[in-house]
C-alpha positions in Angstrom: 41.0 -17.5 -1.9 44.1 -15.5 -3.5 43.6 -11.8 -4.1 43.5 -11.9 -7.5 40.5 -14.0 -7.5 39.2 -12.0 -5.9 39.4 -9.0 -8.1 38.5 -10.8 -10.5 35.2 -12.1 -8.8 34.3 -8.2 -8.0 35.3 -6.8 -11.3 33.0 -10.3 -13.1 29.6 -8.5 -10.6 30.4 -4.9 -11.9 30.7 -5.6 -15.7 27.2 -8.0 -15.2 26.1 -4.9 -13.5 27.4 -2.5 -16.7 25.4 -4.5 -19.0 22.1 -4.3 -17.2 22.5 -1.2 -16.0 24.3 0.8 -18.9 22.5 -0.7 -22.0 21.2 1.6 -24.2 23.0 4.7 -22.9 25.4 6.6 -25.1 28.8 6.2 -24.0 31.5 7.7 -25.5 33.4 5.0 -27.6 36.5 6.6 -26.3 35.3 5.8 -22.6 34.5 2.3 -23.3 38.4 1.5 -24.7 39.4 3.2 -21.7 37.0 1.0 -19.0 38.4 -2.4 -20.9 41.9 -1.7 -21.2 40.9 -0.5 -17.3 39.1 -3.9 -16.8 42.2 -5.3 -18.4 44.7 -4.2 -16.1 42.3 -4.9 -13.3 42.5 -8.9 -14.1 46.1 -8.7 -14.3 46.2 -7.1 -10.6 47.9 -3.8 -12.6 46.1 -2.1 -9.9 47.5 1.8 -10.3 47.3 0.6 -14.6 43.2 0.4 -14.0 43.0 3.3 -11.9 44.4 5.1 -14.4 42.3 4.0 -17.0 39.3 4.1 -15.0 40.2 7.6 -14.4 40.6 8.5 -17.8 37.6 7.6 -18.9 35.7 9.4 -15.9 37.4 13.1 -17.1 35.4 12.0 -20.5 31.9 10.8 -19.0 31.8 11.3 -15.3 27.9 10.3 -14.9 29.0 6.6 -15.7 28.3 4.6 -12.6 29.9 1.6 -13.5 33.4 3.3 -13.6 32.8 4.8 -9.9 31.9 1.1 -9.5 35.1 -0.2 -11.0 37.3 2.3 -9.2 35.8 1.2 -5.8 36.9 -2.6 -6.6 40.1 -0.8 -7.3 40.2 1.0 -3.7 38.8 -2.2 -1.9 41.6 -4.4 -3.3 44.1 -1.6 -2.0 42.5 -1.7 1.1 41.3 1.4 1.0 37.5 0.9 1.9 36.9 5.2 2.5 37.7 6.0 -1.1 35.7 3.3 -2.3 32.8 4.2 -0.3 33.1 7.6 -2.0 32.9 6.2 -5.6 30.2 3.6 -4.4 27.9 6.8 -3.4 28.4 8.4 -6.7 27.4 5.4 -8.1 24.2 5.4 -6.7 23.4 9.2 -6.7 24.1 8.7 -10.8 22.5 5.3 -10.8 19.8 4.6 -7.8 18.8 1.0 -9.3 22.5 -0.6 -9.3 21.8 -2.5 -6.7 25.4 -4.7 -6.6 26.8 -0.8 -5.8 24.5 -0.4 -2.7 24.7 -4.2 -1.6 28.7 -3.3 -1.7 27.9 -0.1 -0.3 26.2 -1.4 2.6 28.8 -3.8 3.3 31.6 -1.6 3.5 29.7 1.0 5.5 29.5 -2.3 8.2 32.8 -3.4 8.1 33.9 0.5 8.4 31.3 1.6 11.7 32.8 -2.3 13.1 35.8 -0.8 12.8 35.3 2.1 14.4 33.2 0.6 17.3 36.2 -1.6 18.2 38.4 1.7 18.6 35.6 2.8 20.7 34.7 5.8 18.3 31.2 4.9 19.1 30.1 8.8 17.3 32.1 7.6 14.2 30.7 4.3 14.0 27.3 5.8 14.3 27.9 8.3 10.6 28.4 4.2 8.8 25.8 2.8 10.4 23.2 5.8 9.2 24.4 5.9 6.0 23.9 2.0 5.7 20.3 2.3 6.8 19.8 5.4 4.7 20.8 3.4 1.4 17.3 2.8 -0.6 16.1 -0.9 0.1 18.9 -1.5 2.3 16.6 -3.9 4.4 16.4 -6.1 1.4 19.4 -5.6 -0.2 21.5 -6.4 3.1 18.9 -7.5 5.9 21.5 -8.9 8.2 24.2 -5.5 7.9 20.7 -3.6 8.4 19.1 -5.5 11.3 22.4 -5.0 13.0 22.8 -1.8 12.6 19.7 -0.8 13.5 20.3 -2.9 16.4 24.0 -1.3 17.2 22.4 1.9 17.0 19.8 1.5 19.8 22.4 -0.1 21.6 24.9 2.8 21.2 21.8 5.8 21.9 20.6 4.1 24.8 24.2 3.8 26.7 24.2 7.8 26.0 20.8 7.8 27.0 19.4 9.2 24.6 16.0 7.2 24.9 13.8 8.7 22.2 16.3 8.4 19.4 17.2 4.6 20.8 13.4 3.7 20.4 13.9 5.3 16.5 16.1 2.5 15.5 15.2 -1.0 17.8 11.4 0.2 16.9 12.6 -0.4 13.1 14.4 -3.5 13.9 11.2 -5.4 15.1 9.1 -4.5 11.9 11.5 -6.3 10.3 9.8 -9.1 8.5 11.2 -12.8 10.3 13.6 -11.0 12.4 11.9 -13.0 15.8 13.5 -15.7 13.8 17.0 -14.6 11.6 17.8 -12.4 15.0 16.1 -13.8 17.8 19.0 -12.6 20.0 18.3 -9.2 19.1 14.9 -9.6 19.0 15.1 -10.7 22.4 17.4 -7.8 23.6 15.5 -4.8 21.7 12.3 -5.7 23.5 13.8 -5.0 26.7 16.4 -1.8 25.6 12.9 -0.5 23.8 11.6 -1.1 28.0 14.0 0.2 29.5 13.9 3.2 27.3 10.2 3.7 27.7 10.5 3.8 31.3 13.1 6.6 31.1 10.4 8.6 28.7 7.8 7.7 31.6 5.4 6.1 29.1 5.4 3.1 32.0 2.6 0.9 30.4 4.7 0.7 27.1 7.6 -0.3 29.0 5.5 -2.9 30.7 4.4 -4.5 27.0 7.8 -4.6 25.9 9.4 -5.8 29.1 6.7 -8.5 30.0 7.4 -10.1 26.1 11.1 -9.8 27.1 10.4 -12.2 30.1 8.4 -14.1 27.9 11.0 -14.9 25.6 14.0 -15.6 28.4 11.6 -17.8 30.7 14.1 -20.7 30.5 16.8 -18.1 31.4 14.7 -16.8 35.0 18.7 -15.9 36.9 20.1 -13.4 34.8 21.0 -10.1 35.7 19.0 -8.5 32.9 15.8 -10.6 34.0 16.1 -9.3 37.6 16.1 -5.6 36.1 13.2 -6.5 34.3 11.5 -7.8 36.9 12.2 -4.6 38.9 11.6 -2.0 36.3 7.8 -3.4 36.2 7.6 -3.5 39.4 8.8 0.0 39.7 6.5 1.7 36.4 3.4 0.2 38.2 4.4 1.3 41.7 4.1 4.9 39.7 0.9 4.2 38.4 -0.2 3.3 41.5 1.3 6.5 42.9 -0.5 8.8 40.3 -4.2 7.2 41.4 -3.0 7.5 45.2 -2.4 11.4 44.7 -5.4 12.0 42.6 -7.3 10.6 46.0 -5.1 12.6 47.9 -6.5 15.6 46.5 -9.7 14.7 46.3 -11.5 16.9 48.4 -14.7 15.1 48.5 -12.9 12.8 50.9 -12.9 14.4 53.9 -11.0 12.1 56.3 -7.3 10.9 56.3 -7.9 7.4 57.1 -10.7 7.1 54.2 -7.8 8.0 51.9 -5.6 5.7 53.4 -8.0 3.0 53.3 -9.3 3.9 49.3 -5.2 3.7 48.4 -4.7 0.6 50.3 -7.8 -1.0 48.5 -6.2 0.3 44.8 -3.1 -0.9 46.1 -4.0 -4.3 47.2 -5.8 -5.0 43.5 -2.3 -4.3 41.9 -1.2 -7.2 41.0 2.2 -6.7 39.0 4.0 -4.5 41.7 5.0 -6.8 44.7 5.5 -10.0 42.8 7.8 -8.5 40.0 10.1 -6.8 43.4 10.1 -10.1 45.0 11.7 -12.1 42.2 13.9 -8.5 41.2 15.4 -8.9 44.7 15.3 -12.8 44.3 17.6 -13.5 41.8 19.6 -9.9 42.5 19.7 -8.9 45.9 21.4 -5.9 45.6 18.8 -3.7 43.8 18.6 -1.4 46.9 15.9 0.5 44.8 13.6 -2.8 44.7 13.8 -2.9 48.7 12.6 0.5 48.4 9.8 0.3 46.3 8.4 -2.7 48.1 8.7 -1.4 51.2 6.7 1.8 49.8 4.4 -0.8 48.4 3.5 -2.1 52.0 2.5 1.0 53.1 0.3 2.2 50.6 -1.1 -1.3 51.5 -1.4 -0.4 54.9 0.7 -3.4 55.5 2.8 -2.1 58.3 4.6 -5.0 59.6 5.7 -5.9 56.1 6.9 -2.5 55.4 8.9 -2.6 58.8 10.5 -5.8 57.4 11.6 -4.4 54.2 13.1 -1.5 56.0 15.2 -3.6 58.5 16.3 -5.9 55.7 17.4 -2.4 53.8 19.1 -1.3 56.7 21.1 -5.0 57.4 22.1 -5.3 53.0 22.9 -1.8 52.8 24.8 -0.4 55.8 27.1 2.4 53.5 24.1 3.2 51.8 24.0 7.1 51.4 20.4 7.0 52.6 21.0 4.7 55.4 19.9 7.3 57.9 16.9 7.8 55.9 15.9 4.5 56.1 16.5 4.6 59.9 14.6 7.6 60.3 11.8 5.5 58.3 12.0 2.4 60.5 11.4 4.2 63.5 8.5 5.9 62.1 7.0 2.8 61.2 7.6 1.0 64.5 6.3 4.3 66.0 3.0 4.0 64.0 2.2 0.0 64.6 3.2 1.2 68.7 0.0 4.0 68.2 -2.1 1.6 66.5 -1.7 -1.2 69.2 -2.2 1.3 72.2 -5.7 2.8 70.1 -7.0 -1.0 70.0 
């Protein structure tokens, strides 16, 4: 498709637009001759001829969205798409309801912040995308540049983790009527950023919901690097749960013994049921989550499950010899082996 059918394909939208949008205003008669002989020019590709025009007529009646309109076609067929985001805005701040104004409006705010996100100005990027999603109706108007944007900007918060504000937007993006459907690959990928995220907030069940529907959905896909985190950051938020109930006992003073609170823990511990399975298959399909070791191990022994624990250890040991807490985890196998030795001799 040439340029010039272009233009002429964009200038056919606005004056559609004029009509529905401009009927029964008064216009300056004046400011009409200048638009057409504007519109004119515009259909011959007289390109600096229509600006001039367009122009013209604005010093006359500068509340006439349809020029703003007609001077952004002008700027978009220069290749100039910041000016004609400028003139697209006025549009809409003099005329809310043209819609073919904020359906371009949205589109050039996405091709700008794609821009800018392929430079790696990911701040930049960021100003397009929030003005997209700030246009009235935008999710109707232009419900793939909106889903994505939504989506690039819960992507781009939660690398600065910034988890709140990256919940804000992939939060919107699932209300999104059908988008399980039109953007099941998003879909897919929000549930577990929106995980991730609550984990980092320390909201752990909410990061469970979201994480567990993430596995749901990528069941066929069980090797994947993003599954094995999954599986490790549930693991993980429930090993904290577990560890809040194990300190409330702690500090219960109406247990008087150690061992009774050892033994209450080990019971809570043992009736957790999304914990050791969810490490197993982290360290399964990714065995170099040192963290997952960690955990399980940790797991074992709030089970009471010694030898296990022991296990874990000595497998963190072996996978992780440059490890900066490799002495720790020395430290902790000899502990352990000291503790199963006390047991044995007691019996």
């Amino acid at each position: 498709m040439t340029k010039k059918i272009i233009i002429l394909l964009v200038l056919t939208f606005f004056l559609a637009q004029g009509i529905a949008f401009s009927a029964g205003d008064e216009i300056p008669k004046k400011v009409l001759k200048l638009e057409k002989k504007g519109d004119k020019a515009l259909k011959k590709n007289e390109l600096d001829k229509a600006l001039e025009y367009y122009n013209e007529a604005l010093k006359l009646y500068s509340e006439y969205d349809q020029i703003h309109c007609k001077i952004a076609s002008v700027f978009t067929a220069q290749k100039n798409d910041i000016k004609a985001l400028k003139h697209l805005e006025k549009a809409l701040e003099i005329n809310p309801e043209n819609s073919m104004a904020a359906k371009t409006l949205i589109q050039k705010c996405f091709i700008l912040a794609s821009e800018q996100l392929r430079q790696n100005k990911i701040d930049k990027a960021n100003e397009y995308y929030l003005k997209l999603i700030g246009v009235a109706n935008a999710e109707n108007l232009g419900k793939d540049f909106y889903s994505q944007s939504l989506y690039q900007l819960g992507l781009d918060y939660f690398s600065k983790k910034e988890h709140k504000k990256s919940n804000e937007y992939l939060l919107k993006l699932l209300k999104i009527p059908g988008v399980e459907n039109d953007f099941a690959k998003f879909f897919s990928i929000a549930h577990y950023l929106i995980g991730m995220n609550f984990a980092q907030l320390q909201d752990f069940k909410k990061s469970d919901e979201c994480l567990l529907k993430f596995l749901e959905m990528n069941k066929e896909d069980s090797s994947s690097q993003i599954v094995a985190i999954a599986n490790f950051i549930i693991g993980s938020n429930n090993f904290e749960l577990l560890e809040k109930k194990a300190k409330k006992i702690e500090e219960d003073a109406s247990i008087k013994k150690v061992r009774d609170k050892k033994l209450k823990i080990a019971e809570l511990a043992k009736e957790k049921k999304t914990i050791e399975p969810y490490l197993k298959k982290a360290i399964e399909i990714k065995p170099d989550i040192e963290d997952a070791y960690k955990y399980l191990g940790n797991y074992y022994m709030r089970c009471q499950m010694k030898e296990e624990a022991l296990k874990v250890y000595k497998l963190l040991n072996e996978k992780f010899p440059n490890s900066p807490q490799v002495l720790v985890y020395k430290k902790i196998v000899e502990d352990i082996e000291k503790i199963i030795s006390k047991e044995k001799k007691d019996k």
